[in-house]
C-alpha positions in Angstrom: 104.7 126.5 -85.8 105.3 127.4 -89.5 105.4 123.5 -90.6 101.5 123.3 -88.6 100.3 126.2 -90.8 102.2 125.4 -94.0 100.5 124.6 -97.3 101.2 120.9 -96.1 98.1 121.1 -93.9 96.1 124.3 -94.8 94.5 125.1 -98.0 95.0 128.0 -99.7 92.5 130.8 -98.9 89.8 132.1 -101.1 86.4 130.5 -102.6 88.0 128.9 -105.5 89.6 125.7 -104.6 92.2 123.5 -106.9 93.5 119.9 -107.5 96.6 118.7 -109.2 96.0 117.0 -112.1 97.7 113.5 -110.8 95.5 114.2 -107.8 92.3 114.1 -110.0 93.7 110.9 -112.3 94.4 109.0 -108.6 90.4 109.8 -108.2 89.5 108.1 -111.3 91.7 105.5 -111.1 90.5 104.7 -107.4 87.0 104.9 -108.3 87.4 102.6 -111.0 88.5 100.0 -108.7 86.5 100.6 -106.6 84.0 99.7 -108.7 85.3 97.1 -110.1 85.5 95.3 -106.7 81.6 96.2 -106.0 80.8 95.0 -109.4 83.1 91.6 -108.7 81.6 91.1 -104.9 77.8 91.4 -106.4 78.7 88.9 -108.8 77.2 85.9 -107.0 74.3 88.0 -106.4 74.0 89.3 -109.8 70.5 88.1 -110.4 68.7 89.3 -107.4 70.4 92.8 -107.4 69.6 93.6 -110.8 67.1 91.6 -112.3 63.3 92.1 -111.7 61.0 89.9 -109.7 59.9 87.7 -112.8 63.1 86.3 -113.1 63.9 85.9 -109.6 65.2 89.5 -108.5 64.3 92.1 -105.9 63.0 94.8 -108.3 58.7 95.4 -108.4 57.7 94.0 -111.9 56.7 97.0 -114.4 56.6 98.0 -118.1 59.7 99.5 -118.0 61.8 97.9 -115.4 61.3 94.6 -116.8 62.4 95.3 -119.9 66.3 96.7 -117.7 65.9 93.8 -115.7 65.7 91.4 -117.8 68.3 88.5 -117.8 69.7 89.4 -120.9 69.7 93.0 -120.2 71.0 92.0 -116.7 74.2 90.3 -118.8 74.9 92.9 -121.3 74.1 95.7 -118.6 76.8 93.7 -116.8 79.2 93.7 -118.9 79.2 97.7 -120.2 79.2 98.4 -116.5 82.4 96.4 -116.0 83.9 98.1 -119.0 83.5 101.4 -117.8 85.0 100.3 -114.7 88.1 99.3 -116.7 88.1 102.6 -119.0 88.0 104.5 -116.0 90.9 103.1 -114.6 93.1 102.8 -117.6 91.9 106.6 -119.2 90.6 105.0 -121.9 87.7 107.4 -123.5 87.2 108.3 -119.4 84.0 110.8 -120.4 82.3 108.1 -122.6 82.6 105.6 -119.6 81.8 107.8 -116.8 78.7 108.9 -118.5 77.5 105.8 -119.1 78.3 104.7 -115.6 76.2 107.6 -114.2 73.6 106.6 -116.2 73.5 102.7 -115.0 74.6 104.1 -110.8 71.6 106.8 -111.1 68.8 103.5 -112.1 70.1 101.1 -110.3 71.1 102.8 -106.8 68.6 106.4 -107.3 65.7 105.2 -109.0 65.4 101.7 -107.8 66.2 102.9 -104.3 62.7 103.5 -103.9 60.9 100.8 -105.7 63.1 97.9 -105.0 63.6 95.7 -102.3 67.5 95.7 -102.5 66.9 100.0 -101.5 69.4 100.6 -103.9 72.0 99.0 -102.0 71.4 101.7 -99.5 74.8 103.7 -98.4 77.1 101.8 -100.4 74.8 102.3 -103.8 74.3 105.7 -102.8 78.2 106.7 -102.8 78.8 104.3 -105.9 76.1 106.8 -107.6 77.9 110.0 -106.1 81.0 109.2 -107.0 80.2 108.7 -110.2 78.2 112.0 -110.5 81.4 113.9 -109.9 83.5 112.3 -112.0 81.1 113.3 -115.0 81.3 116.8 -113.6 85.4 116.9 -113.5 85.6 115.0 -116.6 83.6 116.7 -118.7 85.2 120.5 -117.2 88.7 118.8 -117.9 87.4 118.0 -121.7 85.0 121.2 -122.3 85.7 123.6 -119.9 89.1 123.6 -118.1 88.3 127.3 -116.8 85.7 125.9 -115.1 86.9 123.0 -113.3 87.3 125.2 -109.8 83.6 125.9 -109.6 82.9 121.9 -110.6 85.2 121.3 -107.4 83.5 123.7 -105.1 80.1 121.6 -106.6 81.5 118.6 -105.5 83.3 119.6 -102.1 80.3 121.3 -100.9 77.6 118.9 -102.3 80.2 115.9 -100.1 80.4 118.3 -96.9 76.5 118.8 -96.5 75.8 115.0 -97.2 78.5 114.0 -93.9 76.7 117.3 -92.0 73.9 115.8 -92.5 74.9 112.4 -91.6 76.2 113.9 -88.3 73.4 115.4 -87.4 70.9 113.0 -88.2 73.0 110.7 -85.4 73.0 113.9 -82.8 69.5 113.9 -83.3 68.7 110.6 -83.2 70.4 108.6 -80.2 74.0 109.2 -80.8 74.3 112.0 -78.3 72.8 109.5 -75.6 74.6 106.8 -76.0 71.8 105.2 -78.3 73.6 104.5 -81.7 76.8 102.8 -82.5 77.1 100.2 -79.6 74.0 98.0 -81.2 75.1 97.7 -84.2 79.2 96.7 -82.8 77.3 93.9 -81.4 74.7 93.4 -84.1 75.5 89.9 -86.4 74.5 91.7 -89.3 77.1 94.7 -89.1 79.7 93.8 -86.7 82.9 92.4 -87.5 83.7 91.9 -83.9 80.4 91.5 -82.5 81.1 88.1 -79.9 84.0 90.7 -78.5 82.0 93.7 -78.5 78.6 91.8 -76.8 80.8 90.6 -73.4 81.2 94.7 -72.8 78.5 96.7 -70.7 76.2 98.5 -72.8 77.4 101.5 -70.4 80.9 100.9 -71.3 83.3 104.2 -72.3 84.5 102.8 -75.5 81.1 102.8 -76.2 80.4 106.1 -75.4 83.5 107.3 -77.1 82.4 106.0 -80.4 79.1 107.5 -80.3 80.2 111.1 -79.8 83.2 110.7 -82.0 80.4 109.0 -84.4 78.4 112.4 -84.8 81.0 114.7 -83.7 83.5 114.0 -86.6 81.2 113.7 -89.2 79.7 117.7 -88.1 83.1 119.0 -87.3 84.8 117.5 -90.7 81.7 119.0 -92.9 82.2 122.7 -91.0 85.8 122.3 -91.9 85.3 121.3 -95.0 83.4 124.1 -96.1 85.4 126.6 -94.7 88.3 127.1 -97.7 91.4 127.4 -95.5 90.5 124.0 -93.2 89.2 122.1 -96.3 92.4 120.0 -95.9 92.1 119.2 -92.2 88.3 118.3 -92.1 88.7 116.1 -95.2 91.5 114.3 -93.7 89.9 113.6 -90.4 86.7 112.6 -92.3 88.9 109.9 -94.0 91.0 108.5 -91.2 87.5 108.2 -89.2 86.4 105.7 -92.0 89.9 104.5 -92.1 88.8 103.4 -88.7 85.0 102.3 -89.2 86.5 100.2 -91.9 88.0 97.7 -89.4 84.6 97.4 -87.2 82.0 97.3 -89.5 80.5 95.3 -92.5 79.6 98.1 -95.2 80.9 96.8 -98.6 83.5 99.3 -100.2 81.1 102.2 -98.6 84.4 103.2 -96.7 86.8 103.3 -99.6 84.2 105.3 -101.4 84.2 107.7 -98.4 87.9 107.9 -98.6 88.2 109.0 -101.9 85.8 111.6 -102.0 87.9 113.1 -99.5 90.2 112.9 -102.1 88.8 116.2 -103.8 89.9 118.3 -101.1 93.5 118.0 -101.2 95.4 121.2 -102.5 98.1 120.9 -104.8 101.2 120.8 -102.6 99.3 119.6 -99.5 100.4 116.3 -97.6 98.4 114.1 -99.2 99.2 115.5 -102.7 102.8 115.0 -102.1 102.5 111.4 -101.0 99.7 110.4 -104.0 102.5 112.1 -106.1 105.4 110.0 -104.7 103.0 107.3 -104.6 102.1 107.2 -108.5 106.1 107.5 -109.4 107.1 104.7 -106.9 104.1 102.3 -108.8 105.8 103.9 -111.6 102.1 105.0 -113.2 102.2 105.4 -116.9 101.8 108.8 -117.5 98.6 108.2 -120.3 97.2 107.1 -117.0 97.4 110.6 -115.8 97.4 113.0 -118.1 93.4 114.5 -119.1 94.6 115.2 -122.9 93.7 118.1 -124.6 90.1 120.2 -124.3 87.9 119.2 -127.0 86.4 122.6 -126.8 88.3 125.7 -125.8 86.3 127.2 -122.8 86.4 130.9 -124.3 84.4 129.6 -127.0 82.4 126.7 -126.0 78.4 126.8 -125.5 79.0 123.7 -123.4 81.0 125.6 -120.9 78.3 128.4 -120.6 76.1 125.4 -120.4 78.3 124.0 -117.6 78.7 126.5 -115.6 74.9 127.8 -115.8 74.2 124.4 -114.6 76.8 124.2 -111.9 75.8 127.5 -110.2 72.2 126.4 -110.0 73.0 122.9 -108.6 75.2 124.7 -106.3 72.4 127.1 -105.1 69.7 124.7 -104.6 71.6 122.6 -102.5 71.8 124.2 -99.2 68.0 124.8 -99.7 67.6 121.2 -100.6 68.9 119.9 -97.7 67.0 122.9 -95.2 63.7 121.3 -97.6 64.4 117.7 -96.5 65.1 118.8 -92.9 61.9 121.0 -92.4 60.0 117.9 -93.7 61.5 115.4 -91.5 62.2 117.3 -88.4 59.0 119.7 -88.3 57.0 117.2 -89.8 55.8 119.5 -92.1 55.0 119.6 -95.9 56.0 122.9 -97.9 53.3 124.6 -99.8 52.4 121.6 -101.8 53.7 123.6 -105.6 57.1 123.9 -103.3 56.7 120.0 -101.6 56.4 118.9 -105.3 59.4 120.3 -106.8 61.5 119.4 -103.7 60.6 116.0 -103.9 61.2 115.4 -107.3 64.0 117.8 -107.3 66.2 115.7 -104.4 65.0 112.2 -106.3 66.0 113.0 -109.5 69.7 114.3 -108.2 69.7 111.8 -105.2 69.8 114.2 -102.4 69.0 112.5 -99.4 68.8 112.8 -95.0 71.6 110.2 -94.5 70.4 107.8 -92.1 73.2 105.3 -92.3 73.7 103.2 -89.0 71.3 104.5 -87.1 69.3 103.2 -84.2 66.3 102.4 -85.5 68.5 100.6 -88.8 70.9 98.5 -86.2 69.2 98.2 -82.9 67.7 94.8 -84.2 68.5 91.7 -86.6 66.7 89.0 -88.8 67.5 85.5 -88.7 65.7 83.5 -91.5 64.8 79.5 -91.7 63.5 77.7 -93.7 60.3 75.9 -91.5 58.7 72.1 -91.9 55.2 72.7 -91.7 54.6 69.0 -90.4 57.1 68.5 -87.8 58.2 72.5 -87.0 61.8 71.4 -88.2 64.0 74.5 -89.1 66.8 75.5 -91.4 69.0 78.2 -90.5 69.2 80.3 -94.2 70.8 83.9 -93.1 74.1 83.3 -92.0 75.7 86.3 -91.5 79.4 87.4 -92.6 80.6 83.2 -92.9 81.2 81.9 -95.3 82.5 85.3 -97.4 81.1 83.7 -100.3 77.9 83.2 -99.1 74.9 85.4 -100.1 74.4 86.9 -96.7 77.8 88.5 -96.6 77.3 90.7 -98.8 76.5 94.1 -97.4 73.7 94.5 -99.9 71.5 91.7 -98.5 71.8 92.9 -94.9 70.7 96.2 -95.7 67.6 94.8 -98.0 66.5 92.6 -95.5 67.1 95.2 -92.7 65.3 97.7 -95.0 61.9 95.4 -95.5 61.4 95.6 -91.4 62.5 99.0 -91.2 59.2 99.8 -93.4 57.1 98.6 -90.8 58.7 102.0 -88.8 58.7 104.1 -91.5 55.1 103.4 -93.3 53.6 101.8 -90.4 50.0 102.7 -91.5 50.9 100.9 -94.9 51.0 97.0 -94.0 50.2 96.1 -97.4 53.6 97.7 -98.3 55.1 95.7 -96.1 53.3 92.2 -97.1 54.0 93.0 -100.8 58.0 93.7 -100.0 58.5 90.2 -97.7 56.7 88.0 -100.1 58.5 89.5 -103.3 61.9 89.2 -101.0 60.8 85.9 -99.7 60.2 84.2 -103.4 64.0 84.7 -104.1 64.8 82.0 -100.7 64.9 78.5 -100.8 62.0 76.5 -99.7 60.8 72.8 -100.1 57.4 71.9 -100.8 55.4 71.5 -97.2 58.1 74.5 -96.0 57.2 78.1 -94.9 60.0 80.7 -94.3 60.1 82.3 -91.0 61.8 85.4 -90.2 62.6 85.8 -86.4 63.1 89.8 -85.4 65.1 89.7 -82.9 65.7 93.2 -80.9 69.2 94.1 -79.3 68.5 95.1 -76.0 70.2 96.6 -73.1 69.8 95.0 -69.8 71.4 95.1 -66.3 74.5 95.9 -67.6 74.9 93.2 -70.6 73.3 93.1 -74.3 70.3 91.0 -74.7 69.5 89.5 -78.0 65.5 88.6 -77.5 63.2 87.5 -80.7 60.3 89.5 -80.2 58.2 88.7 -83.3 57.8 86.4 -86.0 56.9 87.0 -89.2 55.4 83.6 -91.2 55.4 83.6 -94.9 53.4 80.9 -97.0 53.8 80.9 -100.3 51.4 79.5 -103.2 52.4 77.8 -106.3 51.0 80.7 -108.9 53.8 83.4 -106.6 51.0 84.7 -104.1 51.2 84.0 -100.5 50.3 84.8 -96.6 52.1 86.6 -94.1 51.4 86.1 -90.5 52.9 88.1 -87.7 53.4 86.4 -84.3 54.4 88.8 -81.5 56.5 86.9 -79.0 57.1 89.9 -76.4 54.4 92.7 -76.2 56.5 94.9 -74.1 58.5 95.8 -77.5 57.2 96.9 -80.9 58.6 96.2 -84.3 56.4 99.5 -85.7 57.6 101.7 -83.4 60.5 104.3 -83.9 63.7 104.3 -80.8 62.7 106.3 -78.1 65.8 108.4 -79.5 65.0 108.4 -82.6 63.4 111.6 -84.5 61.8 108.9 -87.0 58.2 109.2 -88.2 55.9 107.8 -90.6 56.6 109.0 -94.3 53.5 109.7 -97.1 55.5 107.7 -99.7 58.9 105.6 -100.2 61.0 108.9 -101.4 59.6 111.5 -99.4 60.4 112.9 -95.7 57.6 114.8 -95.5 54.4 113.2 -93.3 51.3 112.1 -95.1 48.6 114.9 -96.3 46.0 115.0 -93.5 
C-alpha cells in the first residue's frame, strides 16, 4: 500500500508543480527529434506544404504570404527550421532556436491553418506549434527567470490538460458515447492501419464499443487528473500509454509522439518516469552539455524580464479557462458573445492557437476521397490517391489526408459558402497531375453501417475542369440522394461557422 502512494506514482501536493532538470533536457531533446522526423517526412512534400499557390503549393496567393512562400523562401525557411531542430537537440543556443522555431510553427501550422488548404497540418501542426510554445516558455524561465519556472509549468500543464478535456468532450458530445466515432475511421483507408482487418468486424462489435468509450473517457479522466496536483502523475501517464496505443492503429504522423512528450511535463522529480528517463540518459551515456540549462543570463530578483514573465504568464493562465468556456458557448449554444467580447475572443484564441479539438471525429472519418485522374473522350481513369502504399508516396503522408479530408469537411462546416469550397478544390486540384483532354474526379465515398457489415458506397462526385490560364469548373454529381455530403452526423454537435477561425454561427 505505501509503494501505490509513494512519490513513484503521486505528485507532490500543492499548486506549484516541479521537473528535474534532466527531465526538462529529455523534453528538448525529444521535441527536437521529433521535429526533425516531421521536417524529414514533409520533405517530398516540401513544395505544396509550404509554398503558395503560384508556385504550385496549397497556400491562397497574397501580398504577404507570397513573399514566405516563395521557393526560395521555402529553401532558406527550410533550412533554419532544420537547424533549430538540431540546436534543440544538441543544446546549442536552445532559446535562439526555439524562438525562432515558434515563430516558423505559429505561420505555418496557426496562421495558415485558416487560410490554407493544407489546414495547417491539422492535429499534427497543431501539437508541432504547442510544443514549441512551451519550450520558449521553459527556456526562456530557465535563462531569465529560474524562480519562475513552476508557474511556466503550471502554464503549460494546465494549458495541455484543457486542450485533451476538450478533445474528450468534444467525442462525448459528438458520437463517441453512441458508438458513432472511432470504428469509421479503424476501417477508413485514409486513417487505418489495419483497416481490411478491422472492416470484416460488425459495426456493433465490443472492441468497437470499447474503443469508443475508452476514446473519450481517457482523454476527460486524464485532463481531471491532470489538473488535480496530487494525480498529475497518474492522468499524464494514462494519457500517454492511451497514445502509446493509438499509435499502432492509426495513421497521424508523429501526432502521437508529440502527445507523449507533452506528458512529459508532468512527471515529478523522483516519480517513475523520472527515474527511468534518468537511468535512461546514463545508460545512452548523454553528455552532460546535453543536459545541463547553463547559467541565468539574468538573475530573477533583478530582472524586468522576469516581472515581464510572470505578468504574462498569469494573464495567459487566466484567460484560458475562459477561453475555452468562450469557444464552447459559441459552438455548443450556437451563440456569439456581445460582439466587443466575440471580437477579442476570436482574435484572442487565433493569435495563441486555442482551439475546440476536433481530431477524429465523426464527421472528419465517417467518409474518404479517392481521386483519378479522368479521360474526357473515352471515361478512362487513373487511380491518383493511394493511401498509406507506397510510404514514399505523397498520399501517405498524414498531412495530405487531412487537407484533402479538410476541403470536403468545408462543405459541412460553411455549407452556405460553396464558393469557399469551389475556390479550395480547384487551388488543391492544380497541384495533381492531369493530361491535356483529362479532368480530375474526386469520388466521396461514405463509410456506412449496414446489416451488420461496413459499407463503403460513393455517394457523390465532384468533377474538376481546369483551364489553361489556372481557372476552372467544378461539377457535383450526387450518386445516392438518401446521403448528404453538407450535412453534419446525426451525432455530431457540428454547425455552420461565420468564418474559417471562428465557432461562433454567422450574424443573423
Amino acid at each position: 500500500m505505501d509503494l501505490i502512494f509513494s512519490p513513484l506514482f503521486f505528485s507532490p501536493p500543492g499548486l506549484a508543480p516541479q521537473i528535474s532538470v534532466t527531465m526538462l533536457a529529455s523534453i528538448r531533446m525529444a521535441y527536437g527529434c521529433l521535429l526533425l522526423l516531421h521536417l524529414l517526412i514533409a520533405l517530398p512534400n516540401w513544395k505544396r506544404f509550404f509554398m503558395g499557390e503560384k508556385w504550385g503549393g496549397y497556400a491562397k496567393s497574397s501580398a504577404f504570404d507570397d513573399v514566405l512562400q516563395s521557393p526560395s523562401a521555402a529553401v532558406t525557411i527550410g533550412i533554419i527550421w532544420l537547424g533549430c531542430a538540431f540546436a534543440l537537440i544538441t543544446n546549442y543556443q536552445p532559446l535562439i532556436a526555439a524562438i525562432i522555431n515558434l515563430a516558423i510553427c505559429r505561420y505555418y501550422f496557426v496562421e495558415m491553418r485558416w487560410r490554407g488548404v493544407a489546414r495547417g497540418m491539422g492535429a499534427p501542426g497543431f501539437m508541432t506549434y504547442w510544443l514549441a510554445f512551451a519550450t520558449v516558455l521553459l527556456q526562456c524561465a530557465l535563462d531569465f527567470a529560474p524562480a519562475q519556472l513552476s508557474l511556466v509549468l503550471l502554464v503549460v500543464q494546465v494549458d495541455f490538460a484543457l486542450i485533451m478535456l476538450s478533445a474528450g468532450l468534444y467525442k462525448l458530445s459528438a458520437g463517441y458515447a453512441a458508438n458513432e466515432g472511432m470504428e469509421y475511421g479503424l476501417v477508413n483507408p485514409e486513417w487505418g492501419y489495419w483497416w481490411k482487418l478491422y472492416k470484416k468486424l460488425n459495426p456493433a462489435n465490443r472492441v468497437f464499443k470499447l474503443m469508443n468509450h475508452l476514446a473519450w473517457l481517457t482523454e476527460v479522466v486524464s485532463a481531471i487528473l491532470m489538473l488535480v496536483p496530487t494525480t498529475r502523475f497518474l492522468g499524464a501517464l494514462l494519457m500517454l500509454l492511451s497514445f502509446v496505443f493509438i499509435r499502432t492503429q492509426i495513421r497521424l504522423g508523429a501526432l502521437c509522439e508529440m502527445v507523449m512528450v507533452g506528458c512529459l511535463f508532468f512527471f515529478h522529480p523522483g516519480s517513475a518516469v523520472d527515474v527511468l528517463n534518468s537511468e535512461l540518459l546514463k545508460w545512452l551515456q548523454v553528455s552532460p552539455a546535453l543536459i545541463n540549462s547553463g547559467v541565468p543570463l539574468i538573475q530573477p530578483q533583478d530582472g524586468l524580464a522576469a516581472t515581464l514573465l510572470q505578468i504574462g504568464l498569469w494573464t495567459y493562465l487566466i484567460l484560458l479557462p475562459l477561453s475555452h468556456a468562450g469557444l464552447y458557448f459559441n459552438f455548443y449554444k450556437k451563440k456569439r458573445l456581445p460582439e466587443p467580447l466575440q471580437v477579442f475572443l476570436e482574435k484572442y484564441t487565433n493569435t495563441f492557437g486555442i482551439i475546440i479539438w476536433r481530431v477524429f471525429s465523426v464527421d472528419v472519418v465517417n467518409f474518404f476521397i479517392m481521386i483519378y485522374e479522368k479521360n474526357k473522350a473515352t471515361g478512362e481513369k487513373r487511380l491518383l490517391s493511394t493511401y498509406g502504399w507506397p510510404l514514399w508516396s505523397r498520399f501517405s503522408h498524414v498531412g495530405e489526408c487531412i487537407c484533402i479530408t479538410s476541403l470536403f469537411t468545408t462543405l459541412k462546416y460553411y455549407c452556405s459558402n460553396k464558393d469557399l469550397f469551389e475556390e479550395r478544390i480547384l487551388r488543391y486540384s492544380r497541384t495533381l497531375p492531369c493530361a491535356e483532354g483529362s479532368v480530375i474526379e474526386f469520388e466521396y465515398s461514405r463509410v456506412i453501417k449496414d446489416k451488420g457489415t461496413f459499407v463503403f458506397k460513393p455517394i457523390a462526385f465532384y468533377t474538376v475542369d481546369l483551364a489553361p490560364d489556372g481557372s476552372g469548373t467544378v461539377v457535383e454529381t450526387i450518386e445516392d440522394e438518401s446521403y448528404s455530403t453538407t450535412a453534419a452526423h446525426v451525432s455530431s454537435p457540428v454547425h455552420e461557422g461565420a468564418t474559417p477561425g471562428s465557432y461562433a454561427p454567422a450574424k443573423k
